[in-house]
KOLDO-184480 format. One line per 5 residues: number of its first residue (from 1); their letters; for each residue x negated, y negated, z negated of C-alpha. Coordinates in steps of 0.25 Angstrom, whole numbers. Example, Ala and Ser with C-alpha at 12.3 -4.5 7.8 and 13.67 -1.06 7.14 Angstrom:
residues 2
1 = as = -49:18:-31 ~ -55:4:-29
//
This chain:
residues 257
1 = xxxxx = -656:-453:-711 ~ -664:-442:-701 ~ -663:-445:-687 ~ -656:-436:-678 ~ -659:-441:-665
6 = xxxxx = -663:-430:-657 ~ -675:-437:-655 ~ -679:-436:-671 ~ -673:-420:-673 ~ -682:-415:-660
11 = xxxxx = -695:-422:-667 ~ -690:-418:-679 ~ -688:-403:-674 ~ -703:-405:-669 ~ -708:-407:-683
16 = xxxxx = -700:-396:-688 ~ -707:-384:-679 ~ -721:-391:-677 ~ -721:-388:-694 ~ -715:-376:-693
21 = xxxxx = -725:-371:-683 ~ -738:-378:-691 ~ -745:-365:-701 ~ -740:-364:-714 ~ -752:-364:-721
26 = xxxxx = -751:-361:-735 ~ -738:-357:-736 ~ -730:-345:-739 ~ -727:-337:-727 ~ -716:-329:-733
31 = xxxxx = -702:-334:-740 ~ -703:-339:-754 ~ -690:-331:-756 ~ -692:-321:-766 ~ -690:-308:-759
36 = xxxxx = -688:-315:-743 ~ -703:-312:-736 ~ -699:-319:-725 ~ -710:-329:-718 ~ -706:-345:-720
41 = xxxxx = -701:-352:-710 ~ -714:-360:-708 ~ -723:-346:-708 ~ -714:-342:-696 ~ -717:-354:-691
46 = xxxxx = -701:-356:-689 ~ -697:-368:-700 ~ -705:-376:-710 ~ -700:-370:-721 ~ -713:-365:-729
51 = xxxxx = -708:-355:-740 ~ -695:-350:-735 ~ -691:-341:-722 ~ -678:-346:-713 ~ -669:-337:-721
56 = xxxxx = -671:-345:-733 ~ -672:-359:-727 ~ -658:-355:-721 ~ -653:-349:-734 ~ -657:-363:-742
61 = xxxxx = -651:-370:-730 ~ -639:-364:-732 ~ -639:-362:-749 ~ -649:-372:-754 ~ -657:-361:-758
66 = xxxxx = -667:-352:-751 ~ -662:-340:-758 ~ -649:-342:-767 ~ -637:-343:-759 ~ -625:-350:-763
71 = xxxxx = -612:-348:-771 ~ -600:-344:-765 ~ -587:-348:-766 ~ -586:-336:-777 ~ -600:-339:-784
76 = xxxxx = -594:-352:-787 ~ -578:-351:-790 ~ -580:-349:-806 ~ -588:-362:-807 ~ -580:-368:-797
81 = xxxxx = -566:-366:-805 ~ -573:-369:-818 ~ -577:-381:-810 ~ -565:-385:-806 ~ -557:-382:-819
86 = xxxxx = -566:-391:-827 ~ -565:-403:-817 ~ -548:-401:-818 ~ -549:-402:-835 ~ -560:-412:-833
91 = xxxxx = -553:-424:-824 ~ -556:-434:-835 ~ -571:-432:-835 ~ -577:-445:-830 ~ -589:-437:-823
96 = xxxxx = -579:-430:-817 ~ -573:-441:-810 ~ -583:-449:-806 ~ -588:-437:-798 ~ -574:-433:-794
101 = xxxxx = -573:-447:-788 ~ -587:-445:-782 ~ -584:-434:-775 ~ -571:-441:-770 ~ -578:-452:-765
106 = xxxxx = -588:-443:-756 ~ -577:-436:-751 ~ -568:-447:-747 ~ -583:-455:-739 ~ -586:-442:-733
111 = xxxxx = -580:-446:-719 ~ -574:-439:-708 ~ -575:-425:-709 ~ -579:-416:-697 ~ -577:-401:-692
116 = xxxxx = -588:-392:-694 ~ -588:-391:-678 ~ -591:-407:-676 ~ -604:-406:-690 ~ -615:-403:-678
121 = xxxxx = -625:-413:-677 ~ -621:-422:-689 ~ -632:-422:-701 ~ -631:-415:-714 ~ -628:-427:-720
126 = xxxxx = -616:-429:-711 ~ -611:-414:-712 ~ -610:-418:-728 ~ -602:-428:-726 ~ -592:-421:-717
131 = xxxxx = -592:-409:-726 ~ -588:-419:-737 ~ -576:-424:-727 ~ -572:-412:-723 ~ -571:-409:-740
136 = xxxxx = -562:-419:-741 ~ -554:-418:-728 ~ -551:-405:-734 ~ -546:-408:-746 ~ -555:-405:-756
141 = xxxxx = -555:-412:-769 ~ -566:-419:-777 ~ -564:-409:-790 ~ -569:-398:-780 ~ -580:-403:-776
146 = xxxxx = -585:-408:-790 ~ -580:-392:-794 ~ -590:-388:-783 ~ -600:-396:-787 ~ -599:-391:-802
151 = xxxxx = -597:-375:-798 ~ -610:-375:-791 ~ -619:-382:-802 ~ -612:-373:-811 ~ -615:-361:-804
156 = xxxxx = -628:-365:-801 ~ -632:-369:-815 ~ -626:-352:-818 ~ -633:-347:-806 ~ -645:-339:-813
161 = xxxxx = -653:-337:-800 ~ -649:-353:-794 ~ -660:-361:-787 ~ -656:-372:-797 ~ -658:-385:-787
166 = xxxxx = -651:-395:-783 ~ -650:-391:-768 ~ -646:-377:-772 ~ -633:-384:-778 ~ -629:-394:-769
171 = xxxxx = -629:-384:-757 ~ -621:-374:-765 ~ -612:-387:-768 ~ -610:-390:-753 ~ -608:-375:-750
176 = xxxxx = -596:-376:-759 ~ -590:-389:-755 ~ -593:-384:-740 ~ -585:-373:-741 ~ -572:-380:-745
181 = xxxxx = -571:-387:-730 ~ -581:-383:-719 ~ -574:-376:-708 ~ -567:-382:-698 ~ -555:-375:-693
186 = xxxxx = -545:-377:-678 ~ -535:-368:-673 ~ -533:-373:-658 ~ -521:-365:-649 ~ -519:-367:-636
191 = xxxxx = -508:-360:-627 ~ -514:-350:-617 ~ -509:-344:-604 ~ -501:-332:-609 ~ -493:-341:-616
196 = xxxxx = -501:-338:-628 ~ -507:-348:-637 ~ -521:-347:-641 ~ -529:-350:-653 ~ -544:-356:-654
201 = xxxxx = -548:-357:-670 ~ -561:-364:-674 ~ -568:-361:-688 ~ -580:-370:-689 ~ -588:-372:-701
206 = xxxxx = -598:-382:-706 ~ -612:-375:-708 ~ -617:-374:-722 ~ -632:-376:-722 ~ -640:-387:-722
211 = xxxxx = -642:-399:-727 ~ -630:-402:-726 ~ -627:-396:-738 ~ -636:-403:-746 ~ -630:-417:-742
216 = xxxxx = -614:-410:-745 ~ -620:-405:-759 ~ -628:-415:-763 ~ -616:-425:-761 ~ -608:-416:-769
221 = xxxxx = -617:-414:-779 ~ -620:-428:-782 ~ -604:-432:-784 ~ -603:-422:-792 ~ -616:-425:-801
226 = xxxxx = -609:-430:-813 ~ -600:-421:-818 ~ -611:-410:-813 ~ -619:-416:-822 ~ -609:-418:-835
231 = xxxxx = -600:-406:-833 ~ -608:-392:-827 ~ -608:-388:-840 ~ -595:-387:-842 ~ -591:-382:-830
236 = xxxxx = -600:-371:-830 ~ -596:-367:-845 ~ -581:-368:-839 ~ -586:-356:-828 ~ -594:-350:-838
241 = xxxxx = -581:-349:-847 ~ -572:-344:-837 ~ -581:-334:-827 ~ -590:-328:-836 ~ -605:-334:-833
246 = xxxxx = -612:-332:-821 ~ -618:-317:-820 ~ -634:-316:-814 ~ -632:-314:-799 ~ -641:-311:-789
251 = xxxxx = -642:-321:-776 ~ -631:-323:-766 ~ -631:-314:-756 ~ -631:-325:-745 ~ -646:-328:-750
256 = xx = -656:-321:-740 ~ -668:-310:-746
//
């Protein structure tokens, strides 16, 4: 485990700006975007990054992907009612179960869950966790998240223009399943002079960047591995069957150019 002393993140802060400042000789000085021209981070002498500018180290930060941005809640409601149509007909299905149970079990460890006002300072690892608790404080049940994890490997195996890794799929996983409970929401009245009664609202949401989201999807990802593994096909000849298949689109809007 990383220390987080502050000790250990001032010398590790060091580090970071005495690379960042060092030439970078032999490297590009312009983004490795297609179509960006922006200098890198480390040719700006502002980052280490060596081959992409801030932009798109933010943007992979964000998508898991330094220029595809992820799917909505729109791009993925075919596979995700294909998805979740095929796990109702399909309770019997012994990889189905054993991931159902997986996903059960890591909701039901997950711990205490946290508002979003109370996550700074706690690790990424932490943040998972808590995002996991927060899922199941809410309510939501084992077959959506195994419907998640199905809808986005389904629409990534569709997707003609998809970065096709691993980390690409995992944050688009967490992006889904963070969506479902990350806001923290208090209604506080209090009586005022007039005789009045005055009303304070907070709406505080988890951030969704960051490392975070590769500990939250690959957690996800990994329960779910085994009907993934037996069972994308069908699901994604369900959609197909249903939604027509997927039409050549160009990148989502959210990527930067």
């Amino acid at each position: 485990m990383v220390a987080r002393t502050h000790k250990a993140l001032v010398a590790r802060s060091r580090k970071v700006r005495v690379r960042a400042a060092a030439p970078a000789i032999d490297l590009p000085r312009t983004c490795s975007v297609f179509g960006c021209g922006r200098p890198t981070m480390r040719a700006e002498g502002k980052g280490v990054a060596a081959l992409h500018c801030r932009r798109h180290v933010e943007h992979h930060a964000r998508h898991g992907s330094h220029w595809h941005g992820s799917y909505s809640a729109a791009d993925l409601k075919p596979y995700l009612r294909a998805a979740e149509s095929w796990i109702k007909t399909h309770g019997d299905d012994t990889w189905l179960k054993h991931d159902l149970a997986s996903v059960g079990i890591m909701l039901d460890t997950s711990g205490r869950a946290e508002p979003a006002t109370a996550l700074r300072g706690r690790s990424p690892r932490e943040r998972a966790r808590i995002a996991l608790a927060r899922l199941r404080d809410a309510g939501i049940k084992p077959e959506r998240i195994v419907a998640i994890a199905l809808a986005v490997h389904a629409a990534d195996r569709e997707d003609p223009i998809t970065p096709g890794c691993q980390e690409f799929r995992e944050v688009q996983i967490a992006k889904a399943a963070h969506r479902l409970a990350s806001g923290y929401h208090r209604k506080f009245d209090w009586p005022m002079r007039d005789g009045d009664t005055g009303v304070y609202v907070i709406h505080e949401y988890a951030r969704s960047t960051g490392r975070v989201l590769r500990h939250l999807g690959k957690a996800i990802d990994e329960a779910c591995s085994h009907v993934v593994a037996h069972h994308l096909d069908a699901v994604l000849a369900l959609k197909v069957d249903r939604y027509g298949a997927r039409p050549l689109l160009a990148p989502s809007p959210t990527a930067p150019r």
